[in-house]
VEXLOKE-115250 format. One line per 5 residues: number of its first residue (from 1); their letters; for each residue y, z, x of C-alpha. Coordinates in Angstrom, 1 decimal, padded with zeros to 4 digits. Each point is the difference from the previous one (the first is absolute). Example, Ala and Ser with C-alpha at 12.3 -4.5 7.8 and 13.67 -1.06 7.14 Angstrom:
2
1	as	-004.5/007.8/012.3 ~ 003.4/-000.7/001.4
***
This chain:
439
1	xxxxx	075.7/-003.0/066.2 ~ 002.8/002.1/-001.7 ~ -000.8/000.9/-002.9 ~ 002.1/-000.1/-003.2 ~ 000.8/003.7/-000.7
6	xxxxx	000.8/-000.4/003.7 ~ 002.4/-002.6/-000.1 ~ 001.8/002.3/-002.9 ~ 000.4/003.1/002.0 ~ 001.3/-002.2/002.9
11	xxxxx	002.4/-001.4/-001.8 ~ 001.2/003.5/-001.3 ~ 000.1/001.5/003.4 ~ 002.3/-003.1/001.0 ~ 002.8/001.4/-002.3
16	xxxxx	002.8/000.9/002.4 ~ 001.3/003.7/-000.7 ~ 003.1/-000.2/-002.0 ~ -001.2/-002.6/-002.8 ~ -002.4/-000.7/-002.5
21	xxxxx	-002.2/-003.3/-001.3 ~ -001.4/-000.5/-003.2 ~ -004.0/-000.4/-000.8 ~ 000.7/-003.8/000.0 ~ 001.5/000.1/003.6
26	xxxxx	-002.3/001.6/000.9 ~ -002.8/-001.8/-001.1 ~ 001.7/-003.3/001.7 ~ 000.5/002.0/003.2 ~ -003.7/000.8/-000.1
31	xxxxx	-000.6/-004.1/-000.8 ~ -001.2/000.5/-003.3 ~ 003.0/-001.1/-002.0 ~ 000.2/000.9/-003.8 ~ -002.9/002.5/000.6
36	xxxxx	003.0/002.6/-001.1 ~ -002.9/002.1/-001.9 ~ -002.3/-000.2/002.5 ~ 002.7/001.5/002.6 ~ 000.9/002.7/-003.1
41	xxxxx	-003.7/001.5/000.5 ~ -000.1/000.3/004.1 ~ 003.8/001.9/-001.0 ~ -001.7/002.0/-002.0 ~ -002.8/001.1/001.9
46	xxxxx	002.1/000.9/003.1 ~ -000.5/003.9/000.7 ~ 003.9/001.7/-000.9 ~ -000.1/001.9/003.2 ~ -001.7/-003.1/002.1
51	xxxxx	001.6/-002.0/003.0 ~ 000.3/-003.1/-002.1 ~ 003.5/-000.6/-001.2 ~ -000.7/-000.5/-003.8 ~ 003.3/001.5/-001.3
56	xxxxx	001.8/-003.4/001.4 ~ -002.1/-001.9/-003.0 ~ 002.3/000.0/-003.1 ~ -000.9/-002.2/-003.4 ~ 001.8/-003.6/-000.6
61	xxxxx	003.2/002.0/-001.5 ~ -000.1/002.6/002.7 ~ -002.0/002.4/-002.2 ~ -001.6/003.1/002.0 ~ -004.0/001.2/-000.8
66	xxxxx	-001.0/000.6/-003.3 ~ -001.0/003.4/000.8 ~ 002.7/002.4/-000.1 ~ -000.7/002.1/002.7 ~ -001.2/-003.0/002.2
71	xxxxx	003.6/-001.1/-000.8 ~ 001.9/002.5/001.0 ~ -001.7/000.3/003.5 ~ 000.8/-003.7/000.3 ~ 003.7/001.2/-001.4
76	xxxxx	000.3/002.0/002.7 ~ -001.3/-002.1/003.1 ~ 001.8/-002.7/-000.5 ~ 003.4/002.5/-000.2 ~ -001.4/001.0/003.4
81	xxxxx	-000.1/-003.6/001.3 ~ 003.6/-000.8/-001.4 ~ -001.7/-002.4/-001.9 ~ 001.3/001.3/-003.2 ~ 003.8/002.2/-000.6
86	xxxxx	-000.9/003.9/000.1 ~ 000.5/002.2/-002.7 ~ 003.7/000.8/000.3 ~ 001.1/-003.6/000.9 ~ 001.2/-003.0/-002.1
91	xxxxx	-001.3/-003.4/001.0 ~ 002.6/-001.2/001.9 ~ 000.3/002.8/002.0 ~ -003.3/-000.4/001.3 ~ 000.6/-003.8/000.7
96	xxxxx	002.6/000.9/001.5 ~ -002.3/003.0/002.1 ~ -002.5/-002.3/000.9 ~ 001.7/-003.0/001.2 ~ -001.2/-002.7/-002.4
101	xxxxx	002.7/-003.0/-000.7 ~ -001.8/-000.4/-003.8 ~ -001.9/001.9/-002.1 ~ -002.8/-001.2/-002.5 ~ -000.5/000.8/-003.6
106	xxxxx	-003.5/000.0/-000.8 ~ 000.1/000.2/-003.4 ~ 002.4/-003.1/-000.5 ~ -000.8/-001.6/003.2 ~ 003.1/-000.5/001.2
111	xxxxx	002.1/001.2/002.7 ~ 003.9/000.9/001.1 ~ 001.9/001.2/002.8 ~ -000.3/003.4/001.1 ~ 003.7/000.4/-001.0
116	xxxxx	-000.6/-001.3/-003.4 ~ 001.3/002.9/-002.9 ~ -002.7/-001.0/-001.9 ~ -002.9/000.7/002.1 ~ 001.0/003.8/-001.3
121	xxxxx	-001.6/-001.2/-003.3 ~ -003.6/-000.7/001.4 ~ -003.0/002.4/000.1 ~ 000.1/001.8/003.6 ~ -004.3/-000.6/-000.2
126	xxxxx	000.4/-003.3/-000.6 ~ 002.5/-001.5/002.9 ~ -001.3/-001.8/003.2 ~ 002.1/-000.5/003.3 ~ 000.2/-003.4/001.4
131	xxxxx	001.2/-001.7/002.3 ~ 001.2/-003.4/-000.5 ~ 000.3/-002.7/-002.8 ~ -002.9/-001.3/001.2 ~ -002.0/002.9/000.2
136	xxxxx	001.0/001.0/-003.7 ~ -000.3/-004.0/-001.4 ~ -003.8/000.1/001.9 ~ -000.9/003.1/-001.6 ~ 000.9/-001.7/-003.6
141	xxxxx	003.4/001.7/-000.4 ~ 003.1/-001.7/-001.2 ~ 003.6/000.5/000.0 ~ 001.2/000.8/-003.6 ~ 002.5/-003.1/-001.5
146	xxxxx	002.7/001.3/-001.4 ~ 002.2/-003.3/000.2 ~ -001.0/-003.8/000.5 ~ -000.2/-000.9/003.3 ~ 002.6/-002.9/001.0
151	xxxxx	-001.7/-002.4/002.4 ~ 001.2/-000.2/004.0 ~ 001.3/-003.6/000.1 ~ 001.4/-002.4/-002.2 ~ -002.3/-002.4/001.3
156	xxxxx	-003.5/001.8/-001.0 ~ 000.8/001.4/-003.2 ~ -002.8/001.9/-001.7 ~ -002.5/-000.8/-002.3 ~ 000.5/000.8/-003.6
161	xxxxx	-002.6/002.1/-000.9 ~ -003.1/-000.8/-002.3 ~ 000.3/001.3/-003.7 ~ -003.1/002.0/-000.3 ~ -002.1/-000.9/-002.7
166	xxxxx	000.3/001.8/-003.4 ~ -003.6/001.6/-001.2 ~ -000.9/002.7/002.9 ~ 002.6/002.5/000.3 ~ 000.6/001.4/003.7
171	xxxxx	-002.6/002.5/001.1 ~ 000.4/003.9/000.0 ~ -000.4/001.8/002.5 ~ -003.1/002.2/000.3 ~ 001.9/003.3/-000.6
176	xxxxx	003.9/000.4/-000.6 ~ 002.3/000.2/002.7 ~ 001.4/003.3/001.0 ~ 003.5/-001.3/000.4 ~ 002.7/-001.2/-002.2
181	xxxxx	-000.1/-003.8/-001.0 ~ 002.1/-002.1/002.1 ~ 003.3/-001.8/-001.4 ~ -001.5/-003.7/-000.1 ~ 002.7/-003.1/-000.5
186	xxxxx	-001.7/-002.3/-002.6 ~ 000.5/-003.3/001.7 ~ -001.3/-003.1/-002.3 ~ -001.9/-002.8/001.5 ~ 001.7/-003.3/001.0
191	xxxxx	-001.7/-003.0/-001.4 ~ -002.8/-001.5/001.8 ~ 000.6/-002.3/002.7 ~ -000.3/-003.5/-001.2 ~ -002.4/-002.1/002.9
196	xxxxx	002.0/-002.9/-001.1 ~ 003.4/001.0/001.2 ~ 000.4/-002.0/003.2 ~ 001.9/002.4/003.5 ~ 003.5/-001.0/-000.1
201	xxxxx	001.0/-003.4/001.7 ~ -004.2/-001.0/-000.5 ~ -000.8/-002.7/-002.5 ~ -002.0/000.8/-002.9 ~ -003.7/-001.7/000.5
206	xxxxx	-002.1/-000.4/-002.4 ~ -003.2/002.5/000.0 ~ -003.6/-000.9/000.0 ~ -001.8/001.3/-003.6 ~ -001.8/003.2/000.9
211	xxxxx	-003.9/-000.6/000.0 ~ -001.6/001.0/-003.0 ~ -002.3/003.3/000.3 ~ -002.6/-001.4/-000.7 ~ 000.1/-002.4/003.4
216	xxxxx	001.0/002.9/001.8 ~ -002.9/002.1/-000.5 ~ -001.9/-003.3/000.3 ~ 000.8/-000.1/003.6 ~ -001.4/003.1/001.1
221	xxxxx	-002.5/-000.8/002.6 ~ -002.7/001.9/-001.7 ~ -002.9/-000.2/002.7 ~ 002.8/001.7/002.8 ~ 001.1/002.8/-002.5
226	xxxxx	-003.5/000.7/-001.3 ~ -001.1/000.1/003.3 ~ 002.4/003.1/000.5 ~ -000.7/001.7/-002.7 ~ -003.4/000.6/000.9
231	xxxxx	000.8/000.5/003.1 ~ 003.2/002.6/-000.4 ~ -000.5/000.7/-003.7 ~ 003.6/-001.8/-000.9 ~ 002.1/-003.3/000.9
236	xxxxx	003.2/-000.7/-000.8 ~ 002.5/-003.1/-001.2 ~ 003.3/000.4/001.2 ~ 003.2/-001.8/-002.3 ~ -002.6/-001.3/-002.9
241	xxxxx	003.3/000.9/-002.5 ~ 002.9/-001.4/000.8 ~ 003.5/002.7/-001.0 ~ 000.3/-001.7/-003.3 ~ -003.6/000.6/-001.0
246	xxxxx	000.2/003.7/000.9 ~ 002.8/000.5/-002.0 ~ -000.9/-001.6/-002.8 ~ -002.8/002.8/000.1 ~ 001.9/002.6/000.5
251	xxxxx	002.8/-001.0/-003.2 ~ -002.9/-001.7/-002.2 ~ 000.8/002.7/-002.2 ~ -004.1/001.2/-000.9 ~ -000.7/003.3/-001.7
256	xxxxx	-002.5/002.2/001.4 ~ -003.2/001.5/-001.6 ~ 000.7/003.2/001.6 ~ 001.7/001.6/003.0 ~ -001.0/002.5/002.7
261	xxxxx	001.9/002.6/002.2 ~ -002.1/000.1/003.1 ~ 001.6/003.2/001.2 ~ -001.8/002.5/-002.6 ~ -003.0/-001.6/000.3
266	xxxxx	-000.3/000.3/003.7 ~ -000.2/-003.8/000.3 ~ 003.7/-000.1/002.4 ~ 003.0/-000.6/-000.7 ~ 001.1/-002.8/-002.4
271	xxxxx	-000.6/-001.6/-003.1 ~ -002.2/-002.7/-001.8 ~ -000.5/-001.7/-003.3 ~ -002.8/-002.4/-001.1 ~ 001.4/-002.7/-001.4
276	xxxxx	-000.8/-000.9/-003.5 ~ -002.1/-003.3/-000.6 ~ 001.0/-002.9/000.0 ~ 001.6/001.2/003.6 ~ 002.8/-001.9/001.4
281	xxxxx	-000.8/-003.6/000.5 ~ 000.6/000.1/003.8 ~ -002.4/002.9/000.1 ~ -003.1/-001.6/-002.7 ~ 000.5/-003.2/001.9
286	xxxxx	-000.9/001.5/003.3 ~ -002.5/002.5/-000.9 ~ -002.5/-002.9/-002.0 ~ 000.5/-002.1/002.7 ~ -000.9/002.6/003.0
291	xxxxx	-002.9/000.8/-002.8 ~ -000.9/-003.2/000.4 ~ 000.1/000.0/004.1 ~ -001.5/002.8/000.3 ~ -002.9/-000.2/-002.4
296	xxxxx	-003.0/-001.4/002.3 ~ 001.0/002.7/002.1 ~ -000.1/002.7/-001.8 ~ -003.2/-000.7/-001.5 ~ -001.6/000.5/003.7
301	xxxxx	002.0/003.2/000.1 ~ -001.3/001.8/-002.9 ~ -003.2/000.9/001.9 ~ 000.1/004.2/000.0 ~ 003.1/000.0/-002.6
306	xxxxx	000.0/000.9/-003.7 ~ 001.3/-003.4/-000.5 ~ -003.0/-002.3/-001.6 ~ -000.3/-003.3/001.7 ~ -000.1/-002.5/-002.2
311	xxxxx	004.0/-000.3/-000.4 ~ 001.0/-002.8/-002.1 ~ 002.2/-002.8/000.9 ~ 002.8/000.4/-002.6 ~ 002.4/003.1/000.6
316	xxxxx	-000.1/000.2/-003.5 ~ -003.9/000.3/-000.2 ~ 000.1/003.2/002.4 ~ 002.4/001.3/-002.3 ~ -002.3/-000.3/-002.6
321	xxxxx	-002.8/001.2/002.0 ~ 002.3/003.7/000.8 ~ 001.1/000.0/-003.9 ~ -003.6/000.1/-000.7 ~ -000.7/003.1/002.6
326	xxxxx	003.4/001.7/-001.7 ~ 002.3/-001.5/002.3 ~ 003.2/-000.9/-002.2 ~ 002.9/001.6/001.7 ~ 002.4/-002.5/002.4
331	xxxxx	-000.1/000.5/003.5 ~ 002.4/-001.9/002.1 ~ 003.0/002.2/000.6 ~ 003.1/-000.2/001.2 ~ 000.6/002.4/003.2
336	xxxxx	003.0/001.7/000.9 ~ 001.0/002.4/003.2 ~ 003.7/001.3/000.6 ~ 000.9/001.6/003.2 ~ -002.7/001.8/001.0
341	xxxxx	-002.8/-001.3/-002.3 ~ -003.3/-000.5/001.4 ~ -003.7/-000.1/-001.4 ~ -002.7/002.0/000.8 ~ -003.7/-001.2/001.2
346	xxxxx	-001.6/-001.1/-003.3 ~ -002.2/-002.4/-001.4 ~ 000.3/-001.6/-003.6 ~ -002.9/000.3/-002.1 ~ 000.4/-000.6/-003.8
351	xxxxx	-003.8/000.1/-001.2 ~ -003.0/-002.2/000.1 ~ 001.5/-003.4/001.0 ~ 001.7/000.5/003.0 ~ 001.0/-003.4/002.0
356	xxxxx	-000.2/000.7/003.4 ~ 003.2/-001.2/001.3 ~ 003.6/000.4/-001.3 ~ 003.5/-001.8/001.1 ~ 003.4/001.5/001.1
361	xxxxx	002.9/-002.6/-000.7 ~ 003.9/001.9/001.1 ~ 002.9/-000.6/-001.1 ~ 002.6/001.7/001.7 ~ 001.2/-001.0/003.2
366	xxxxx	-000.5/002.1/003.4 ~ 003.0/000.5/001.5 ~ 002.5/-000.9/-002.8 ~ -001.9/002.2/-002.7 ~ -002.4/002.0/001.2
371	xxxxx	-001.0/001.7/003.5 ~ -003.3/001.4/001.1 ~ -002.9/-000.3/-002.7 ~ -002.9/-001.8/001.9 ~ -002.8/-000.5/-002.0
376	xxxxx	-003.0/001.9/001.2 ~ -004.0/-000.7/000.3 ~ -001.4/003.2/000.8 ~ -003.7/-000.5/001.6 ~ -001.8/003.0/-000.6
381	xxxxx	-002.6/000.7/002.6 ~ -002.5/002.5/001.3 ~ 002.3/001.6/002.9 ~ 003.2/-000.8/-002.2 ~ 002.7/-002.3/-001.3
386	xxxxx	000.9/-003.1/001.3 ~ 003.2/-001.4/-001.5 ~ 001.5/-003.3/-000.2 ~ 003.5/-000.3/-000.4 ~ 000.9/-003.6/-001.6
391	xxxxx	003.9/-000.5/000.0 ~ 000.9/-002.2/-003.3 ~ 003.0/-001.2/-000.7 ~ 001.6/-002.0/-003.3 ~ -002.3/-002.5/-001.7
396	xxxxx	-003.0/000.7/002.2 ~ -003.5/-000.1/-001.4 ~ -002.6/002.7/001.8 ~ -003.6/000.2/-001.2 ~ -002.5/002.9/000.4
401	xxxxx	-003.3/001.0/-000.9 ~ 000.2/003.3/-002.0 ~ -003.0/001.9/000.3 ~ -001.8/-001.3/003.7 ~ -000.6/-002.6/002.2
406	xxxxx	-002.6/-001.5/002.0 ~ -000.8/001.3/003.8 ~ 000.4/-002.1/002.7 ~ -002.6/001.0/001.2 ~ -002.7/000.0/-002.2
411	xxxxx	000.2/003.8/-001.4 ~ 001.3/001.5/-003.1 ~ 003.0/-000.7/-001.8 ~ 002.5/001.0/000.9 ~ 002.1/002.1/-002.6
416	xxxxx	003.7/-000.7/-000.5 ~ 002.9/001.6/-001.9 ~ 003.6/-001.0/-000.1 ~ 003.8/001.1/-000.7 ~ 002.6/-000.2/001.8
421	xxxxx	002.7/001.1/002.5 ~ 003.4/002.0/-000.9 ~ 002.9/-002.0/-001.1 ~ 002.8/001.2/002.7 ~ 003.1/-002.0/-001.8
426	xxxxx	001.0/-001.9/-003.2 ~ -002.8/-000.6/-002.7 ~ -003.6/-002.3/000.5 ~ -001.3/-001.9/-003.3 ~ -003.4/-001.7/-000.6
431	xxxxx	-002.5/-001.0/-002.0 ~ -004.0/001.4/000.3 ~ -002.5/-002.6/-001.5 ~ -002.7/001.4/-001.5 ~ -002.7/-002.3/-000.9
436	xxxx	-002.0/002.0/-002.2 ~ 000.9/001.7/-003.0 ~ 000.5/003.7/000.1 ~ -001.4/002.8/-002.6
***
């Protein structure tokens, strides 16, 4: 069996000449996605003068090694390769060298022809050559808007775009970029499409009241999704929020107790706050009554956890239970990830009471709003990671255990962590339910 240091160096030697990955590609070529850290130390244990190409490996904004000298070895190999302008050459003479119809910016992730005049701006370490549109969107680069994009018909005209909600401003970047800032049309959102306004020519008919949350987490066959999550560790609701609820989350206007860049922390890319109690309705609502659900549960799943047993039935009980063990702080959160956000392998654990599961809802919609962004389970076993990618989409429900679950086959339990894959367009909200209080 390949083992995982193996997989890495694989991956690594899979780098064609003339290009370069980031730890996190590599880790997902190597089928350990998110393990971006754990790709960082095979990188850094690869000999200078060794037959493994570990000059290709650059960090998420195209960064070189930390080590100057390393650096300038890499420098100079990938000038050798044509993978990055030599010393005497502006940018888009080397694109122009080379071959490539579009050239990458790492540090803004975006991209422009070869013939653009303002590629001459960029950092010559910190280009990439590629190929196609497709190539460059896959990688999680994007084409920088400098006007608003008219649609191709009459006939399908385009959505008006979401207002983003007000609290969490848009995320930094984990260094800043090397170039200038690009000129950016400020384009105000339309109003919201009303679900009421019948196609032209249709009659208006008259709508069916939405079901009330509470039915709809009701009708969750728990037997079949509790029979997953001890078997995979996760299950997942698909559409319990309609659009109106999401939004009403997203605009419900709720301060936050505090916020975190993720980026300086080594978390990823993005940002979070916890909300500050009472949460939004929407979001109490759901999390006492999953509580609720996933009560009898849990108390079965405590065996081996810091989390006593003897959970009471009231979500408001545990709380008083954690405030007792010095567990006062909020910690549902609201998540978000721009254009190439993403989460690294992790595991939330705020102090004594831990509940062993927690809850995803998203509000964004794939396709529309966001690309990309799977969640991830990561399974961490003896000969390596396995990792489940779980592909959510706008009002979907996904819960997970967050420390371990059962064996199938009769062994120990199995450890988990979670995050999530990079963003590669637009912008991806959620909300994290936290069951217990944090320290």
């Amino acid at each position: 069996m390949t083992s995982a240091t193996d997989a890495y160096l694989d991956a690594i030697r899979g780098i064609p000449a003339g290009g370069t990955r980031t730890f996190l590609e590599v880790a997902g070529l190597a089928g350990r996605s998110g393990a971006a850290r754990a790709a960082g130390r095979v990188v850094g244990k690869c000999a200078v003068d060794g037959d493994v190409p570990w000059h290709r490996v650059v960090g998420s904004s195209g960064e070189f090694a930390a080590d100057e000298a390393r650096a300038e070895v890499q420098r100079e190999r990938l000038r050798e390769e044509d993978a990055r302008p030599r010393e005497d050459e502006s940018v888009r003479e080397w694109a122009e060298r080379v071959g490539t119809p579009l050239v990458g910016r790492w540090s803004s992730r975006t991209f422009l022809e070869a013939d653009d005049p303002q590629l001459d701006r960029s950092s010559p370490d910190k280009v990439e050559a590629l190929s196609s549109v497709a190539v460059a969107t896959r990688r999680g680069f994007h084409r920088p808007r400098t006007v608003r994009e008219e649609p191709d018909t009459a006939e399908a005209p385009a959505e008006p775009a979401r207002p983003a909600p007000r609290p969490l401003p848009v995320v930094s970047a984990p260094e800043p970029p090397e170039e200038e800032p690009e000129p950016v049309e400020v384009v105000e959102p339309g109003p919201l499409p009303s679900e009421d306004d019948p196609p032209p020519g249709r009659a208006r008919r008259p709508k069916p009241a939405p079901e009330p949350l509470e039915a709809r987490i009701a009708h969750v066959p728990a037997s079949e999704h509790f029979a997953q999550l001890a078997r995979m560790g996760y299950f997942h609701v698909k559409g319990l929020l309609d659009g109106a609820a999401c939004h009403d989350v997203l605009h419900s206007g709720n301060g936050y107790e505090r916020t975190i860049d993720m980026a300086p922390k080594g978390y990823g890319v993005g940002r979070y706050g916890y909300f500050e109690e009472p949460a939004p309705r929407i979001v109490s609502l759901l999390r006492e009554h999953l509580f609720a659900l996933l009560r009898p549960t849990a108390r079965t799943w405590c065996r081996g956890t810091n989390a006593p047993r003897d959970i009471p039935e009231r979500l408001s009980e545990y709380w008083d239970q954690c405030r007792e063990a010095g567990q006062e702080r909020a910690s549902s959160i609201m998540l978000r990830y721009d254009q190439g956000g993403m989460n690294n392998p992790h595991r939330d654990e705020y102090g004594k009471h831990v509940f062993p599961f927690q809850a995803l809802i998203v509000l964004s919609r794939r396709g529309a709003d966001f690309d990309g962004g799977a969640f991830q389970l990561h399974e961490e076993h003896e000969d390596g990671r396995v990792t489940h990618d779980i592909v959510v989409d706008e009002g979907d429900l996904l819960v997970f255990a967050n420390k371990a679950r059962p064996d199938r086959d009769g062994g120990p339990a199995i450890p988990l962590r979670h995050g999530m894959a990079q963003v590669t367009a637009g912008t991806r909200f959620a909300v994290g339910i936290v069951f217990n209080l944090a320290k």
